[in-house]
C-alpha positions as CSV (number, residue, x, y, z in Angstrom):
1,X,-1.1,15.7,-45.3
2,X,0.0,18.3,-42.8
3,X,-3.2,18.8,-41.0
4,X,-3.4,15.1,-40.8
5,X,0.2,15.5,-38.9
6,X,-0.8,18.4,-37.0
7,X,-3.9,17.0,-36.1
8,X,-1.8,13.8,-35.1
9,X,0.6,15.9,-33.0
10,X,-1.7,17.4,-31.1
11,X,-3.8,14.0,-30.2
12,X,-0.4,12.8,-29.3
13,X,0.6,15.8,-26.5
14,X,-3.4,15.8,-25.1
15,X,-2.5,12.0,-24.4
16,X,0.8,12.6,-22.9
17,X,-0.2,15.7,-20.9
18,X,-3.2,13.2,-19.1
19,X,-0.7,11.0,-17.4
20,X,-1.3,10.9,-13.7
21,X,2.7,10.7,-12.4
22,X,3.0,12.3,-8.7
23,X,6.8,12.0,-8.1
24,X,6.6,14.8,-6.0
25,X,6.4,12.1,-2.9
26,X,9.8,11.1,-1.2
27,X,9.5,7.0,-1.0
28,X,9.1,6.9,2.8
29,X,9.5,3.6,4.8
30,X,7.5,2.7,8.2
31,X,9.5,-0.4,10.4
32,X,6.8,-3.1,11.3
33,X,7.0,-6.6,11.9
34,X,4.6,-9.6,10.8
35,X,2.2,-10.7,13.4
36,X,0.4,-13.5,11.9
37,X,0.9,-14.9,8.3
38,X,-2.8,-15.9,7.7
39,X,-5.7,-13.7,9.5
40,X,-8.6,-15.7,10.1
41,X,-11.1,-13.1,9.2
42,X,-9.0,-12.4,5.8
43,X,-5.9,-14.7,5.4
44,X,-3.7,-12.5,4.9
45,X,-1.0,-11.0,6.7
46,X,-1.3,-9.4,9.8
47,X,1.2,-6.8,10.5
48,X,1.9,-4.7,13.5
49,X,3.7,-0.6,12.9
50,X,6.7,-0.2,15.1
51,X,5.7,2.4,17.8
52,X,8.0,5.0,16.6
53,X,6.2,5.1,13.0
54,X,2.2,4.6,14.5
55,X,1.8,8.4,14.1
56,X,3.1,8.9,10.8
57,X,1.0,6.2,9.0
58,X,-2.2,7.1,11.0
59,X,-1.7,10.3,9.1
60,X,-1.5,7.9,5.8
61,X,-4.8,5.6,6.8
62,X,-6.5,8.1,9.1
63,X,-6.4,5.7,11.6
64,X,-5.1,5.5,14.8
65,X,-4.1,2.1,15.1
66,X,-0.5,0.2,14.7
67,X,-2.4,-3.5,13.8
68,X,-2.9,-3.9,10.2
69,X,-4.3,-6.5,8.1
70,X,-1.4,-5.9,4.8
71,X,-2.5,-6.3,1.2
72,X,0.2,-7.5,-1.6
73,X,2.7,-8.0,1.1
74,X,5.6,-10.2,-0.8
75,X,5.2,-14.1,0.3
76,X,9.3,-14.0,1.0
77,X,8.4,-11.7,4.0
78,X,5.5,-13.3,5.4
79,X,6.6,-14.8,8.2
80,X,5.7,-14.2,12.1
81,X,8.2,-12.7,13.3
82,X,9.8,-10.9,10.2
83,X,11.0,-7.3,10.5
84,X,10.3,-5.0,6.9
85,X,10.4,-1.8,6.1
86,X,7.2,-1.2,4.0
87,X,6.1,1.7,1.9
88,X,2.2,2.7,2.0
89,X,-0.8,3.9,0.5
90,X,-4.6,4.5,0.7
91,X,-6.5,2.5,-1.4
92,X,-8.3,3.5,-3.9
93,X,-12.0,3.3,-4.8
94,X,-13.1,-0.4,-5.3
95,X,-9.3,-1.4,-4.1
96,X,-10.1,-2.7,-0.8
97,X,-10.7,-6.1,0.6
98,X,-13.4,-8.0,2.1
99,X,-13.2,-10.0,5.0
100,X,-15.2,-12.6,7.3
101,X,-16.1,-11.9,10.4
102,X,-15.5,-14.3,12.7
103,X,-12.4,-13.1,15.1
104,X,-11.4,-9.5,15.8
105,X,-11.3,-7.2,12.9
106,X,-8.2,-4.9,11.8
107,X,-7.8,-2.2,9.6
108,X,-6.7,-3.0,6.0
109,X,-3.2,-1.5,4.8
110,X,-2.2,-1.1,1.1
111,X,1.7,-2.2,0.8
112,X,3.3,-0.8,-1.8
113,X,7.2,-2.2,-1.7
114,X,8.0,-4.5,1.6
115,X,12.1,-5.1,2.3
116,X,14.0,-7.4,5.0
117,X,14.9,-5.1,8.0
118,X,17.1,-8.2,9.0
């Protein structure tokens, strides 16, 4: 009986000590306003970075661009003309989107948390 609980112990911390939490990371939000509520290549949101935060999330995408084609932005905040704050991230393997290609194409932006700047 006490291997068994020694042997479920152990199991137990391995499976705690695998979790994957990073709250290192201040929550950091970028100002940007919605462009367009339904891209035509992707119909989805199109948002644009407010100049004073283009630099800090091309360091986030690796892109140097402030138009933005948002993923799981909130559909209380998608409308043109709407100021958020937004929190970002990169997406992961196999996260991404696909979209047509019939207009002009914009980089994709994972949203993690979107609030009212108004």
């Amino acid at each position: 009986m006490k291997m068994l609980f020694k042997v479920f112990l152990l199991l137990s911390l391995l499976a705690l000590s695998c979790q994957k939490n990073d709250n290192s990371q201040p929550l950091v939000y970028y100002k940007a306003e919605v462009v367009s509520t339904d891209d035509i290549n992707c119909h989805r949101p199109r948002i644009q970075i407010d100049g004073s935060d283009v630099a800090a999330v091309s360091q986030v995408t690796g892109l140097a661009t402030d138009m933005y084609i948002a993923s799981q932005l909130p559909a209380s905040l998608n409308t043109t003309g709407q100021k958020i704050s937004i929190t970002i991230a990169r997406f992961e393997e196999g996260e991404d989107f696909v979209c047509g290609t019939i207009g002009v194409s914009y980089a994709h932006l994972k949203v993690l948390t979107a609030i009212s700047r108004e």
